[in-house]
N, C-alpha and C positions, 0 to 999 in steps of 0.2 A: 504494500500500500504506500503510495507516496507521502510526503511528508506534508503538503497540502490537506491531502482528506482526511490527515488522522485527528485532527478536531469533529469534524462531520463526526468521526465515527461512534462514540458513544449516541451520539442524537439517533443514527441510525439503528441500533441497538434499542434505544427507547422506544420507537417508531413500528420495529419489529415487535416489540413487548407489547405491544395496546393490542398483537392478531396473534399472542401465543395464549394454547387452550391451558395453560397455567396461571389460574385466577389469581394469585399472588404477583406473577411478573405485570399482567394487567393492570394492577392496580397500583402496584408500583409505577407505572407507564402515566397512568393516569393523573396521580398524584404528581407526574413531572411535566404534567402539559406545559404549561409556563417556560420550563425550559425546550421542551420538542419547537414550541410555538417563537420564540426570540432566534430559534438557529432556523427556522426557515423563515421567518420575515414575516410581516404586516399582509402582504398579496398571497403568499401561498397559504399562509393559514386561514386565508380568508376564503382562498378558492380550494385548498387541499383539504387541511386539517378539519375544519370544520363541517365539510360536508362528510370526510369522512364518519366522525363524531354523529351524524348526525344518521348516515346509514347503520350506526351498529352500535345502536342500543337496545338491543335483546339480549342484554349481558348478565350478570350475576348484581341483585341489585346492591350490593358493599360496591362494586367496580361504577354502576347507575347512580349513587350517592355522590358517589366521588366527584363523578363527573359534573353532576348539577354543580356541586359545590366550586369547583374549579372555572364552570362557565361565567357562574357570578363575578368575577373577578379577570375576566379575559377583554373587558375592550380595549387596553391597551398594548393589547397584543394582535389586535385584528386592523389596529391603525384607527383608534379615537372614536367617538361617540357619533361620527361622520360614518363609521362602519359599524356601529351596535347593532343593528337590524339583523346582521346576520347570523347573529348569537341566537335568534329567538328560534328560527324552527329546533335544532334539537333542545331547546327546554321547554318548547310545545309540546314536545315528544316525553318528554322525561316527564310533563305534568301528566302525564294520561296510563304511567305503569301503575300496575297492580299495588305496588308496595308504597307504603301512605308516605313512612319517612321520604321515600324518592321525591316524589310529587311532591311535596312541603316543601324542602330544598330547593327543588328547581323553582316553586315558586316563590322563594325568599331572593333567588339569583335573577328570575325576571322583576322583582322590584328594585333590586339593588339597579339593573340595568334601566326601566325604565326611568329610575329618579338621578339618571345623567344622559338620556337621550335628549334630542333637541324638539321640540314641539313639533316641527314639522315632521320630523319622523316617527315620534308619535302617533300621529293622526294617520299614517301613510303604512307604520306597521305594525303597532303595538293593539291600537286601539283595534283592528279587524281580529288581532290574536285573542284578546278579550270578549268578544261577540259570540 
């Protein structure tokens, strides 16, 4: 491995952890978005990371937990509150599992989110997710 990518490479390591069927490395994974999210930048978490996140949550809900709790806390990882909208489908998704605590969380991380979106985006994403 070059001596360029060997930074990359634990992120990648983290990246692979969020698709191993070993619910402890996942969770681990999870609990390092923040880092997976800073080593790819503001645009691919925003086009990558988070749509992934947002395909694959039929997971173990300790790993579903985690994850609300971490979205709470991601717009300045998706590039500012210019980009929070896109935080909401997977904790649209996350408010609608079976497990109570899950859903509580993700809805503690869409208000955390809502009460620093901008008004217009508000009206344009928040408010239809509420309807």
């Amino acid at each position: 491995m070059a001596m360029v990518d060997e930074p990359l490479y634990p992120i990648a390591v983290l990246i692979d952890e969020l698709k191993n069927e070993d619910i402890q490395l996942r969770l681990n994974s999870i609990r390092r978005l923040s880092t997976i999210a800073r080593a790819l930048g503001e645009e691919r978490t925003r086009k990558e990371l988070v749509p992934f996140l947002s395909e694959n949550n039929d997971d173990d809900d300790e790993v579903l937990l985690a994850m609300a709790e971490e979205l709470g806390v991601f717009i300045p990882y998706v590039g500012g509150v210019e980009h929070a909208n896109v935080l909401l489908p997977p904790l649209e998704t996350l408010c609608s599992v079976e497990e109570t605590c899950v859903r509580d969380k993700a809805v503690e991380s869409l208000c955390r989110i809502w009460a620093q979106m901008r008004e217009s985006d508000l009206v344009e994403s928040f408010v239809p997710l509420v309807k």
